[in-house]
C-alpha positions in Angstrom: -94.2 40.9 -63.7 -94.6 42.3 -59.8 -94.8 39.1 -58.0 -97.7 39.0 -55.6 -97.9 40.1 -51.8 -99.2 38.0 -49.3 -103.0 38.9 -48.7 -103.7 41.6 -45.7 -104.7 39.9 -42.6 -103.4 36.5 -43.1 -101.2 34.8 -40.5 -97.1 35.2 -41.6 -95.0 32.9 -40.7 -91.4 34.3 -39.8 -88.2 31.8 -39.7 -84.7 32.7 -39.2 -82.1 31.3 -41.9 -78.4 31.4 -42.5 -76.1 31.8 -45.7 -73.8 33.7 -47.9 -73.6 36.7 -50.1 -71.7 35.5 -53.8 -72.4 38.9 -55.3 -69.1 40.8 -56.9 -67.9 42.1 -53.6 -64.2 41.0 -52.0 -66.0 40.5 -48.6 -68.7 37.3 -49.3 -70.2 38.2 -45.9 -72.5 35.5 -43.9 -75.9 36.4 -43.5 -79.0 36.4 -41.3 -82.2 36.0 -43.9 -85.6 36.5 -41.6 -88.5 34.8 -44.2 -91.8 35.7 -43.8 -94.5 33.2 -45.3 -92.1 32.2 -47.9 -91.0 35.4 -49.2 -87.4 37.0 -47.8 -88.3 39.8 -45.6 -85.0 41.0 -43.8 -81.1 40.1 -44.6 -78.6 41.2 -42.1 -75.2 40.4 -41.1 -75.4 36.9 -39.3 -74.6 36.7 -35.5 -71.1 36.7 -34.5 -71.1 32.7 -33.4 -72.3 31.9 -37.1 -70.6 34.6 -39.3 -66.8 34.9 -40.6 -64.8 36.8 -38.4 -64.5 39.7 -41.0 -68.2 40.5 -42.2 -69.8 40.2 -38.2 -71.6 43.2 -37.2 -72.8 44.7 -40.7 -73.4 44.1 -44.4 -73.8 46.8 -47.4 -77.3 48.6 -47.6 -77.5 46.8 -51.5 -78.4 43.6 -50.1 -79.9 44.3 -47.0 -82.6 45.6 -49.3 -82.3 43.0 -52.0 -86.4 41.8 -51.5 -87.0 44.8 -53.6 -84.8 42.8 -56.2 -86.5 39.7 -55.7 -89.6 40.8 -55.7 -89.8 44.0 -57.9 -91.8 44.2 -61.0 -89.0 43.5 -63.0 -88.2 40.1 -61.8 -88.6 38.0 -64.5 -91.3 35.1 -63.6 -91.5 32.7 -66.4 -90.2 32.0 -69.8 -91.3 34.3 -72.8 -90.6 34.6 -76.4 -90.8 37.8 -78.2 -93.1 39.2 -79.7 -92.3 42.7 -81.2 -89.0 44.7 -82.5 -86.3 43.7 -80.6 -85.2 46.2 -78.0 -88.8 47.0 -77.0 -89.1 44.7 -74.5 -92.8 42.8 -75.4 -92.7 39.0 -75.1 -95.9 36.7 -74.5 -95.6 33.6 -72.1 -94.6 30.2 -73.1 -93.2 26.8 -70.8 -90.3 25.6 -70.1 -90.5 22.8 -72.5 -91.2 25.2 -75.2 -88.2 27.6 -74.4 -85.8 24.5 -74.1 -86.7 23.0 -77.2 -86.3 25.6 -78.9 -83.3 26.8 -77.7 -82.2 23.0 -78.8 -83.6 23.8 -82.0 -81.4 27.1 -83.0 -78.3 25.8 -81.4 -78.7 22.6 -83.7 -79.7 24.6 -86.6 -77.1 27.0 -86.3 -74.4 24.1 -85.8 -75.2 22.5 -88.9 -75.3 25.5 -91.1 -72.4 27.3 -90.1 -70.6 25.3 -87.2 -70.3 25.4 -83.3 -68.2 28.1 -83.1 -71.5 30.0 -84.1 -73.4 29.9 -80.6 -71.6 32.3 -78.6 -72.1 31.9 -74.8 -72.0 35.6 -73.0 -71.3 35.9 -69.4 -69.3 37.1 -66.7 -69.2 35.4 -63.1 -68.5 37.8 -60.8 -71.9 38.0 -58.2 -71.9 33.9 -59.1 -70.6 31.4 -56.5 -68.3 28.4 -58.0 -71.3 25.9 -58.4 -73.1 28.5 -61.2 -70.1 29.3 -63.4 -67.4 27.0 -65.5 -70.2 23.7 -63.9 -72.9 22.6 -65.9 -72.8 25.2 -68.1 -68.9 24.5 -69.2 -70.4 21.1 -70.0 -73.0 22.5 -72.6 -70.9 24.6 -74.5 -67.4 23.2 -74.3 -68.4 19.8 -75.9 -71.0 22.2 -78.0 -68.3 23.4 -79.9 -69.0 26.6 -79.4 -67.0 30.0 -79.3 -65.4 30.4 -75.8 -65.4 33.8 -74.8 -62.5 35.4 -73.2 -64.3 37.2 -70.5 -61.6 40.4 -70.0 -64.1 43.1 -68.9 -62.8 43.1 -65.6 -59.9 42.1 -63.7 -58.0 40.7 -66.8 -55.1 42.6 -66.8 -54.5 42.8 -63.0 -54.6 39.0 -62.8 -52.1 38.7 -65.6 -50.0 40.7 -63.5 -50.1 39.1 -60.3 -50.0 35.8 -61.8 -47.0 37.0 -64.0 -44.7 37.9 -61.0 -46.4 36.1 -57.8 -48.4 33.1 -59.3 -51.4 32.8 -57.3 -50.0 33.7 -54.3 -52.5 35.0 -51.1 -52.3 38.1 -50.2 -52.2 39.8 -47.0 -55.9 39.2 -44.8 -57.5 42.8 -44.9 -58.2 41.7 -40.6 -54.5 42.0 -40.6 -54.6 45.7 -41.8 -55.2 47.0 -38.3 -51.5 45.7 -37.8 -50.0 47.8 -40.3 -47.7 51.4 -39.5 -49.1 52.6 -43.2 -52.0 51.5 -45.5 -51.6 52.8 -49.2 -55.3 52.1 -50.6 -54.7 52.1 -54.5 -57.2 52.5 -57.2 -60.2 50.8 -54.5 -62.8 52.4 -52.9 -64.0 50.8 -49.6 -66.8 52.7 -49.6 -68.7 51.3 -52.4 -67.0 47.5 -52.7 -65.8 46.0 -50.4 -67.1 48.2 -47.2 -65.2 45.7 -44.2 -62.1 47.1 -44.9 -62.9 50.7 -43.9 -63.5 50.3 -40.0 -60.2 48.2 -39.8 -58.4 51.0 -41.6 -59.7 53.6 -39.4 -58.6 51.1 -36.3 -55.0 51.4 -37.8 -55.1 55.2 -38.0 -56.4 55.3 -33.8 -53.4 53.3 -33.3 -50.7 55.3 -34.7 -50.3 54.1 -38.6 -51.1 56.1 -41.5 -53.1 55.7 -44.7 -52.4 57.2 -48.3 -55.2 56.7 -50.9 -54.7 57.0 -54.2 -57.6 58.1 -56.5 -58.7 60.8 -58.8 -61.3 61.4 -56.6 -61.6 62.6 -52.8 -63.9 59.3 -51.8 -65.0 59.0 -48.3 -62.2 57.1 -47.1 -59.5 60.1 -49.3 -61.0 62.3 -47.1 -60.2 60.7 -43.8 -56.9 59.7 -45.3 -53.1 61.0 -43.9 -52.6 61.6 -47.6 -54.5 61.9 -50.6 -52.4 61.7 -54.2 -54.8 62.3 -57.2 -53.2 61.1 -60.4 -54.7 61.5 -63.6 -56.5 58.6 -65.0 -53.9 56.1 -66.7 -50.8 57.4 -64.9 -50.6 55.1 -61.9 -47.8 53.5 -63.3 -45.6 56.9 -63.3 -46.2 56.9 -59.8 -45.2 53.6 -59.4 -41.9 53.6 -61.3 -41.0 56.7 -59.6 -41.2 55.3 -56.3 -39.2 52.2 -57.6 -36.7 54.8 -58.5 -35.9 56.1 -55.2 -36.6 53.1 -53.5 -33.5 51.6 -55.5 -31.5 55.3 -55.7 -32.0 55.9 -51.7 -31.2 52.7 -50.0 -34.8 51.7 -49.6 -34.6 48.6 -51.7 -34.0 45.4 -49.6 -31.3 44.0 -52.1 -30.8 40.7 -49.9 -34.1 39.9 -50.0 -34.1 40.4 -54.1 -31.3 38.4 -54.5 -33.0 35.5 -52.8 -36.6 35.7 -54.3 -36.8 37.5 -57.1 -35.4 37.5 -60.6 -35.8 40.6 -62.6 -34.2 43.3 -60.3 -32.1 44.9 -62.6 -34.2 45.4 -65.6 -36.9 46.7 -63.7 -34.4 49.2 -61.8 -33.5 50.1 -65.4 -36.7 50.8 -66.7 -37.8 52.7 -63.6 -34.8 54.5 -64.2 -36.4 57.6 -65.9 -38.9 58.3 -63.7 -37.8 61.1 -61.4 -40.1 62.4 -58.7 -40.3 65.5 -61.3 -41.2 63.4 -64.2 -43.9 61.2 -62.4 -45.6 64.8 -61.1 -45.7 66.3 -64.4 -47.2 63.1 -65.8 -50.0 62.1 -63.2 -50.6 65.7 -61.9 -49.5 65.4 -58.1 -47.3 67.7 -56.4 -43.8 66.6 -56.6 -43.7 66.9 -52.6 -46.6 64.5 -52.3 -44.6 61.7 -54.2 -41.8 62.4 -52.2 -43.7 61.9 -48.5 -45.8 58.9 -50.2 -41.7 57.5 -50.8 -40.6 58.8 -47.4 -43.8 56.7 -45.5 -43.5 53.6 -47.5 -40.0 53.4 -47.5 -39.2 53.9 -43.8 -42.7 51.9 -42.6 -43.4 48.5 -41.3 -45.4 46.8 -41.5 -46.6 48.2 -44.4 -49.1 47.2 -47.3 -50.5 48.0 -50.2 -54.3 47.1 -51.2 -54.6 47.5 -55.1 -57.7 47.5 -56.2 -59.0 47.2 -59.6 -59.5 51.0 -60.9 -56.0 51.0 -62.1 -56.3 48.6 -64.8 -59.3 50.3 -66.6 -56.6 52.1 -68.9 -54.2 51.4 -72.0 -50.9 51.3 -68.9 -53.4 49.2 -66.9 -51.3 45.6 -66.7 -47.9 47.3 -66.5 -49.3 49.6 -64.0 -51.1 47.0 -61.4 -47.3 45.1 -62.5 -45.6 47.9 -61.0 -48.0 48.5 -57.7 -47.1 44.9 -56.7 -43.7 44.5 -57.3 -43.5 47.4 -54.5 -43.3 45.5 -51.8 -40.9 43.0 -52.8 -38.3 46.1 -54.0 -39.1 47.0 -50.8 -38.8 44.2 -48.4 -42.1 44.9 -46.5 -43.1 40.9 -46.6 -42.2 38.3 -43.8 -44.3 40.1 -40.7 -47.6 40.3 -40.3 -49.9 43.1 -42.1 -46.9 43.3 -44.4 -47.5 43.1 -48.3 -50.3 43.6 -50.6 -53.8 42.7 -51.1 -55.2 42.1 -54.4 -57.7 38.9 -55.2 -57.0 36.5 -52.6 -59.4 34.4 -54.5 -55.9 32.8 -55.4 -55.4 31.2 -51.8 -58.0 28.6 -53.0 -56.4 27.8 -56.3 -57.0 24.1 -55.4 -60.9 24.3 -56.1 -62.8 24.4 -58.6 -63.8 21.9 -61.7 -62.1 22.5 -65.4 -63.8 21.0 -68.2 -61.6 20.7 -71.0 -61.9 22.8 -73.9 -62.4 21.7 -77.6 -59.6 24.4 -78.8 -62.4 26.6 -80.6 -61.5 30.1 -81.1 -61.9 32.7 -78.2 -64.1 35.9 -78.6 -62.9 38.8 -76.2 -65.7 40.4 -74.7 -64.5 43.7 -75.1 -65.0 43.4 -78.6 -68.7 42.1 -78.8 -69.5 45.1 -80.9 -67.5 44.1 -83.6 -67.7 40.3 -83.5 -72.0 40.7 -84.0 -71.6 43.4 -86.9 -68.7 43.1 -88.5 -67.7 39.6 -90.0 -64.4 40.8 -90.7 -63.5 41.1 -86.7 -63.4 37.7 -86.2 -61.9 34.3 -88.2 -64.5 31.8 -88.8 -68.6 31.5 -89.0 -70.3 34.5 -88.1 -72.2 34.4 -84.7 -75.8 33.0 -85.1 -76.7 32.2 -81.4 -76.1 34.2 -78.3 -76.8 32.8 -74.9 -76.5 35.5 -72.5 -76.5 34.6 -68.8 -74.7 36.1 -65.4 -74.4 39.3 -67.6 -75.6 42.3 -68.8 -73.2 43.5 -71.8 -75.4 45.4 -72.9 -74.8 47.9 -70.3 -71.7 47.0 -68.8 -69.5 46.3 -72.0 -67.3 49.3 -74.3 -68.4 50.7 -77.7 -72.2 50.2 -76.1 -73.8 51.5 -79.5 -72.2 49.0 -81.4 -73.4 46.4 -79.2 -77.0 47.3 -79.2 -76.4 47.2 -83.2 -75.4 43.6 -82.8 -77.7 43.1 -80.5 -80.6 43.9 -82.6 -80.0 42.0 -85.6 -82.8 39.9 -86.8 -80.6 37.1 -87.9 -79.2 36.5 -84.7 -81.0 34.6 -82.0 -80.8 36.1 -78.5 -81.0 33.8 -75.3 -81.3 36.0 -71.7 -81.2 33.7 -69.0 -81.3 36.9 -65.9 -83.2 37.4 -62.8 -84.8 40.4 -64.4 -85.7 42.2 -67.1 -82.0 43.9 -67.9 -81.5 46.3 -70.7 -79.7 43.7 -72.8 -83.1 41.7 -72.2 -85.1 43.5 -73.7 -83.1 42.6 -76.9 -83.4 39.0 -76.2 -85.9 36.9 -78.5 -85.9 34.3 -75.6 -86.0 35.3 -71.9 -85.5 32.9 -69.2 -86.1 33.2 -65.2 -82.9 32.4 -63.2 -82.7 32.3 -59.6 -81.3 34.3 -56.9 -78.1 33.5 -54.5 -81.1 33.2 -52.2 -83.1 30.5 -54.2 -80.5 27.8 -54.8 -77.6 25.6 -53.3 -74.2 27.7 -54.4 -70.5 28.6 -53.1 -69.5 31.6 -52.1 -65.5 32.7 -52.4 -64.5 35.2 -50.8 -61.7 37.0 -52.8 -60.8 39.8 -50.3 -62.1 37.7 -47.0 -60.6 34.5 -47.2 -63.5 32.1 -46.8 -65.5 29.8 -48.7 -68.8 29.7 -47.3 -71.7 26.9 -48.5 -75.0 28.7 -49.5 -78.6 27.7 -49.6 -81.8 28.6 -50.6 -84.1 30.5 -47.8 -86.7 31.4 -50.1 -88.7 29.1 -52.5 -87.8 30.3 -56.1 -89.5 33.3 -57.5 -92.3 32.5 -60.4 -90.6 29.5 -62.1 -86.9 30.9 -61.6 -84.8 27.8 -62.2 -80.8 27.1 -61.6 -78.0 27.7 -63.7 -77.6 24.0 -63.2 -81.0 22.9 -63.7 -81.1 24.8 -67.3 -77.4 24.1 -68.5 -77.6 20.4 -67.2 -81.2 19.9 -69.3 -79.8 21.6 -72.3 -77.0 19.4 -72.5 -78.9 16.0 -71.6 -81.3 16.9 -74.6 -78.6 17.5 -77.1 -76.7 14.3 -76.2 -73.6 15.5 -74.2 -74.0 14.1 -70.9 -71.8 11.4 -69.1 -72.2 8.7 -67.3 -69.9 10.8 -64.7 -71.1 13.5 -64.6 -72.3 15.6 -61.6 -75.7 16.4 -61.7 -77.3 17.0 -58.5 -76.0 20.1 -56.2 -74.4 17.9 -53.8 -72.8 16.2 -56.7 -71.5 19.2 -58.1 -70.5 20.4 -54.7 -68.1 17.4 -54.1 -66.4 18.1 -57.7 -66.0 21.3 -57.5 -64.6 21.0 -53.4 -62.9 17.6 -53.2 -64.3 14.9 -50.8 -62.6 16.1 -47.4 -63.2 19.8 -48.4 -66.5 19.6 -49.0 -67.1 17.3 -45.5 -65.4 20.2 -43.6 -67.6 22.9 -45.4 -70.8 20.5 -44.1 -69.7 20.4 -40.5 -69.0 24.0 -40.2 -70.7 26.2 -42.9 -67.8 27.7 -43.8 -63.7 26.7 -44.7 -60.0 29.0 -44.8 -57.4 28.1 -47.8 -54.7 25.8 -46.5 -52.7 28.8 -45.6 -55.1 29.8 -43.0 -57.6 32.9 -42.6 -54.7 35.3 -42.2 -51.8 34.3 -43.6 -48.0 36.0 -43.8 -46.8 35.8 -47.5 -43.3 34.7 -47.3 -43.9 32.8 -44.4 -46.9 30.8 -44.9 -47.6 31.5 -48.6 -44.8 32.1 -51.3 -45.3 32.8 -54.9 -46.6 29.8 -57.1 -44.2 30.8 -60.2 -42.2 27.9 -61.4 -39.6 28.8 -59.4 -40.9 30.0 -56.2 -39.6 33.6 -57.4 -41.2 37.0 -57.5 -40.8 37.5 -61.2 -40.2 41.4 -61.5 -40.4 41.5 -65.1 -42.0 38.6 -66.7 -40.9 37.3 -69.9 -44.4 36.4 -70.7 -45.9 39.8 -69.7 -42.6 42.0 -71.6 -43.5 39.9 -74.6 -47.1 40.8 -74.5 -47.0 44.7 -74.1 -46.4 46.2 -77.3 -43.4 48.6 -76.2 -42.5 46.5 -73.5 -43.7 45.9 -69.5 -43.6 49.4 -67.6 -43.7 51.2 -70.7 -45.9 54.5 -70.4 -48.2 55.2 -73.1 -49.8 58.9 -73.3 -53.8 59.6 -73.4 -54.7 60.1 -77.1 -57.2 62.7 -78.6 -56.5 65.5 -75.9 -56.9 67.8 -78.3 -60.5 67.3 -79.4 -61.8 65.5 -76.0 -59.8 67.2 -73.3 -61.8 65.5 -70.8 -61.3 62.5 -68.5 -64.4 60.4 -67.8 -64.2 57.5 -65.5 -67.0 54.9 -64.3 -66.5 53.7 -61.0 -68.3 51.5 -58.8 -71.2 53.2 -56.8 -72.6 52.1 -53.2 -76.2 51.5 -55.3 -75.2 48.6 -57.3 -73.2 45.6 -57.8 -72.0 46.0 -61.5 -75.2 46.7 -63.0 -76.8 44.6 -60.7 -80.1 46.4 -58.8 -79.6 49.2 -61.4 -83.6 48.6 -62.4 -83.8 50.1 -58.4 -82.1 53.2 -58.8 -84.7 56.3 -58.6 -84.5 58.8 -61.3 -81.3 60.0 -63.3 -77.7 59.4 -62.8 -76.0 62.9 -63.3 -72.5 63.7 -64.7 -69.8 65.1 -62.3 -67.9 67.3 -63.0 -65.3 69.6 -61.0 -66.5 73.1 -60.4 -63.7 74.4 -62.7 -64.2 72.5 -65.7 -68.0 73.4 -65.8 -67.1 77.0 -65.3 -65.0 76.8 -68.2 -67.5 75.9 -70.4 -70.3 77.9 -68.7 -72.3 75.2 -66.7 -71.9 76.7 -63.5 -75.3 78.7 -63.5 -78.9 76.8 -62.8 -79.7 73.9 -60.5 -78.4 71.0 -62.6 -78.6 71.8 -65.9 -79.2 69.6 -68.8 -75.8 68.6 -70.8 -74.8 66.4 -73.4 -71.5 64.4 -72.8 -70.0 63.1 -75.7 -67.1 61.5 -78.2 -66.5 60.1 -81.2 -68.3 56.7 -80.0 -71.5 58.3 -79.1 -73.3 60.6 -76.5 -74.7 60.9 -73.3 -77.7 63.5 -72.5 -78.4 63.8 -68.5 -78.1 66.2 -65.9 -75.0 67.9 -64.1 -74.1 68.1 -60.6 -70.6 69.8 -59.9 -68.0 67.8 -57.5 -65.4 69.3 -56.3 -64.2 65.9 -55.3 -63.3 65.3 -58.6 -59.3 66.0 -60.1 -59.8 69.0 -62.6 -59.9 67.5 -65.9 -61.9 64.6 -65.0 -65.6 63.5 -65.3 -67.9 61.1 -63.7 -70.3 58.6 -65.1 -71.1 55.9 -62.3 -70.5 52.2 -63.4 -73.6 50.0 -63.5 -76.4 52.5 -64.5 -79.5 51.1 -66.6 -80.4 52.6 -69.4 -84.0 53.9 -68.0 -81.5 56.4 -65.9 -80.4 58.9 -68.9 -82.2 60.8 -71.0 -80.3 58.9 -74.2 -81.3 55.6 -73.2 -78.2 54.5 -72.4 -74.7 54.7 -69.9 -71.2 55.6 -69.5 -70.5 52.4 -71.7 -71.5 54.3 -74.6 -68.5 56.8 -74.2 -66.0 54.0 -73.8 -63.6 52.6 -76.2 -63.3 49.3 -77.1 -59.4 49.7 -77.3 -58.0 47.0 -74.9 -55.0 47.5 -72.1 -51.0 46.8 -72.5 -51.1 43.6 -70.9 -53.9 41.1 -70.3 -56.3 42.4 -72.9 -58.6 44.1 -70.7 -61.2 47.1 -71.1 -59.8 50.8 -71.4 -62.9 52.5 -69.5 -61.0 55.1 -68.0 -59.3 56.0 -71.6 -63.0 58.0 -72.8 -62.0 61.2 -73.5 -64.9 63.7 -73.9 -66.1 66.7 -74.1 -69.3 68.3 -72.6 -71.4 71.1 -73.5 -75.3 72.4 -72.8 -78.0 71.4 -73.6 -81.3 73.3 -74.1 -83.8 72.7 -70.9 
């Protein structure tokens, strides 16, 4: 499927264009596209007078080389039906008109046999833009009848958390970093996501302030920190409580500013109670004196903030732990200056966009669970699943209990729709595949949720093959099975004005890009307050206590230590987004493992020796490369790799559970214990 070069010695035509990233990165950063005879060429950051302030100068190497991407062989260039066992990936060519009707065809068969609720849409939006999630495609399926999917893979339980105690409150601008006499970095990793934030941090270091990372691993930006703490996976919240603790037990606590703004105190003080610094460095595995000068910084710093990423959640403590990272600063009092706070998704400081279509009140599949849902028909109430229509996904390789899913997956009785810009591993399980466009190749907007902008995007490029919209496909789909309105939007400028407003989307025409109404760098406390009911920080939620089994800030211990004494954890890499670009990726993807663990087991002899990394859920064959960057005791897998990248045909995913987190219902990635041993070369 390689699409075709232009032929040597023709003229090329270059033109310069401007738009904006929407891939899953807090930074949405404005680009420069150079197009050469109708095919992208170069992407760079976009001049100063055109870009947002944050993402001037430099963008990540994944999309500066995303024509490889767009143009690779496994860009997927027209619509094909299978043709052979599912999972081999042979399909023959057929139109458009053939793939919609019958994509009509199953959803209406499967309706009247067994229901709506038995077309199951699959996908998670986080490299889409706000026109090509929840839009046309909300229309199709909501008024379908069909399952709604609960889409908890990722960011789940931290939003539960920060909507639980702050509403959707913005967060502090990471520009305003720079400002701040201590940075505590928590469960993120610049580096890979999000790469802005590093120069600004190392900015604040030049002038004086500090920075404490927190991460089982020594990442680039751990290594240039003031302090490093390395908990174990799934203890963040013991760190957290314990410097609640103090905070409360040494005067650090700004009890005037609690009595004003936040309800709660008291029972959190209680339940933080416990958690002496000796406790806490037992638990997560850092020195006792390292808790201590972490407490000593934060409580006698200002400004100070906190940037919690999304690491922390990927375990059983995750909601009551991300809970506990962001009540800090309000036990604290480090809000009402500048660079004061915490940074999480400030995708909330636009909470006033975006379009809802109402939903019929079918039942709600969680993601996480996929596995079960498409083989067991006890998982879920109601008709089984006869219609999948996979798009701005890849659960195949990004979702827990990944055997199980490829089971479901490859049931003959289930009719697979992939509607992807390439030829993913969950593809090649598809008996329909449909071409999709690029952020390049159609009209979009792109939220920043870390830079707070909202930038209108365009396409630079004509479409690959015959790629089409989200849009386009979800807005033909439901024309030809009756569910269009009058009303409804259907052009991009249409669905641009519902989505924006009127006057919103006027602004975003004049000047490419807009700022929430609290401004680009807004104080919380000053210029944005929490959206709870009561303008509060709520401390301990009712909602959220309710929800965790034992209780919010209650600690549950890893299980299965015994027969998996081993740790691994997926994180985001710098060569993907997700699993997006993970077809790009040359050769395998090895396991980490500290230099002490692999002695211990004998794999410290040979240039990377071949090992087999495994659990009750299944196993992983690759290579090994040791890392001494790594905590003893834990293992590395990277997020995102495609299947083609192991020896097992398959990933990480494989190894995790599909058990979910205390609060939220989220993914427990970070809970795969393991063990590993040799394998013969």
């Amino acid at each position: 499927m390689t699409v075709p070069e232009p032929t040597p010695g023709e003229v090329v035509q270059a033109t310069l264009h401007h738009t904006a990233c929407t891939l899953d990165c807090p930074d949405s950063c404005s680009l420069e596209v150079e197009v050469r005879d109708g095919r992208v060429d170069k992407v760079r950051a976009a001049p100063p007078d055109l870009a947002h302030p944050l993402t001037s100068g430099f963008i990540c190497s994944k999309v500066g080389r995303i024509s490889r991407h767009l143009y690779g062989e496994d860009r997927l260039l027209h619509p094909a039906r299978r043709t052979g066992p599912k999972g081999d990936g042979a399909f023959e060519r057929i139109s458009w008109e053939e793939a919609l009707d019958l994509i009509v065809s199953r959803m209406t068969e499967a309706r009247t046999a067994f229901g709506g609720e038995s077309v199951l849409p699959v996908s998670y939006g986080g490299s889409n833009g706000l026109m090509t999630q929840d839009t046309a495609d909300a229309i199709l399926f909501r008024r379908f009848g069909a399952s709604a999917l609960a889409r908890n893979v990722c960011a789940a339980p931290s939003t539960a958390a920060a909507l639980g105690l702050y509403g959707k409150m913005a967060g502090v601008a990471l520009e305003d970093y720079e400002h701040a006499s201590l940075a505590i970095v928590w469960g993120a990793n610049p580096s890979s996501t999000g790469i802005h934030l590093v120069p600004i941090l190392r900015t604040m270091q030049a002038r004086g302030g500090k920075l404490v990372v927190v991460d089982p691993r020594r990442t680039p930006l751990a290594k240039k920190a003031d302090l490093h703490l390395q908990p174990r996976p799934g203890t963040d919240l013991c760190l957290a409580l314990a410097l609640h603790r103090e905070l409360f037990r040494r005067g650090g606590a700004d009890l005037d500013f609690l009595a004003e703004h936040a309800t709660g105190v008291e029972e959190l003080r209680r339940r933080a109670e416990p958690w002496t610094f000796a406790r806490a460095a037992e638990a997560t595995g850092i020195p006792e004196a390292d808790i201590a000068r972490c407490h000593e910084w934060y409580s006698a710093s200002s400004p100070a903030v906190i940037r919690c990423g999304w690491g922390v959640e990927r375990n059983r403590n995750g909601g009551s732990a991300v809970a506990a990272i962001l009540a800090l600063p309000a036990v604290a009092g480090k809000f009402q200056v500048r660079a004061g706070g915490y940074t999480m998704s400030n995708g909330s400081a636009f909470r006033d966009v975006g379009r809802r279509e109402p939903s019929p009140g079918t039942r709600i599949v969680n993601m996480n669970h996929m596995g079960r849902v498409l083989t067991d028909p006890d998982a879920i109430q109601g008709p089984p699943i006869k219609v999948l229509f996979v798009y701005n996904a890849n659960p195949l390789a990004t979702l827990p209990n990944q055997e199980l899913v490829r089971r479901g997956l490859a049931r003959e009785d289930l009719f697979v729709v992939v509607f992807d810009q390439v030829l993913t591993d969950t593809a090649r399980y598809a008996d329909l595949v449909l071409p999709a466009t690029t952020f390049l190749e159609h009209h979009d907007l792109a939220m920043g949720y870390g830079a707070m902008v909202l930038h209108a995007t365009k396409p630079v490029a004509p479409a690959v093959g015959e790629a089409r919209s989200n849009n386009h496909v979800f807005g033909e789909l439901a024309d030809r099975l009756g569910l269009l309105r009058h009303d409804d939007p259907r052009s991009d400028a249409e669905w641009r004005q519902t989505v924006l407003g009127r006057e919103r989307s006027r602004r975003l025409s004049d000047d490419g890009w807009v700022t929430p109404r609290t401004g680009r760098r807004p104080i919380q406390f000053v210029d944005a307050f929490p959206y709870t009911r009561d303008r509060k920080v709520h401390l301990c939620p009712p909602s959220l206590d309710a929800e965790a089994s034992q209780g919010l800030y209650a600690f549950h211990a890893a299980a299965g230590a015994e027969r998996y004494p081993l740790t691994l954890i997926s994180p985001s890499v710098p060569q993907t987004v997700s699993s997006t670009f993970g077809q790009l990726r040359p050769g395998q993807v090895p396991l980490e493992m500290h230099p002490r663990d692999a002695a211990a087991r004998g794999l410290d002899t040979g240039d990377k020796p071949r090992v087999r990394v495994f659990n009750d859920y299944g196993e992983v064959r690759c290579r090994l490369r040791l890392n001494p960057d790594l905590k003893p005791g834990v293992t590395l897998l990277p997020k995102g790799a495609w299947f083609r990248s192991t020896e097992s045909d398959n990933n990480a995913c494989a190894l995790a559970p599909d058990t979910l987190t205390d609060v939220g219902a989220g993914a427990c990635f970070n809970d795969a214990r393991v063990q590993v041993e040799a394998l013969a070369d």
